[in-house]
C-alpha angles and dihedrals in degrees: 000000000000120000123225143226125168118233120244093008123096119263130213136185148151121233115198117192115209130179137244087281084047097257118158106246109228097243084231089077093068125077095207143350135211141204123189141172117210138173121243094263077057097252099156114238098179131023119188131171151166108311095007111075096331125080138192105233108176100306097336130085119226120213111195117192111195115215093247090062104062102055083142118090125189139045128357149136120239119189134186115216117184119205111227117226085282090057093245119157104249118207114274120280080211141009101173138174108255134191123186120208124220120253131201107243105216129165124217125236 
């Protein structure tokens, strides 16, 4: 199964990190946190991290994509990786398929 995301519109999505039982992992724990799109030769297309489209909110972490930021449309994979207290790359908590739908761009007047 594919995950979606819609071009030229804000996206928005939580991201909970659990651990091996299925606890969710207080976001605290974690020194940074990165989103990226990528196509499928592994050119990066979207690079979001802490502070910087992603968010903490309680033990979740928010990724919010502007519209302005998705102008690609088609097939892709997206993946969230956390960075544990040493600052070491974990592996990801996705890596996921993508595919991003096209949208209509109209101004209003």
């Amino acid at each position: 199964m594919r995950d979606l995301l819609s071009q030229h519109s804000d996206n928005k999505f939580r991201t909970s990190i659990t651990d091996a039982a299925g606890a969710i992992a207080s976001s605290s724990l974690f020194t940074n946190a990165e989103y990226l799109i990528a196509r499928s030769h592994g050119e990066i297309l979207l690079r979001l991290t802490l502070g910087n489209g992603i968010e903490r909110d309680g033990d979740d972490f928010v990724t919010t994509i502007d519209d302005s930021q998705i102008t690609f449309r088609g097939n892709f994979t997206h993946q969230f990786v956390v960075y544990d207290a040493a600052g070491n790359k974990l592996p990801p908590v996705f890596n996921n398929p993508l595919t991003i739908t096209q949208t209509l761009i109209q101004e209003i007047t």
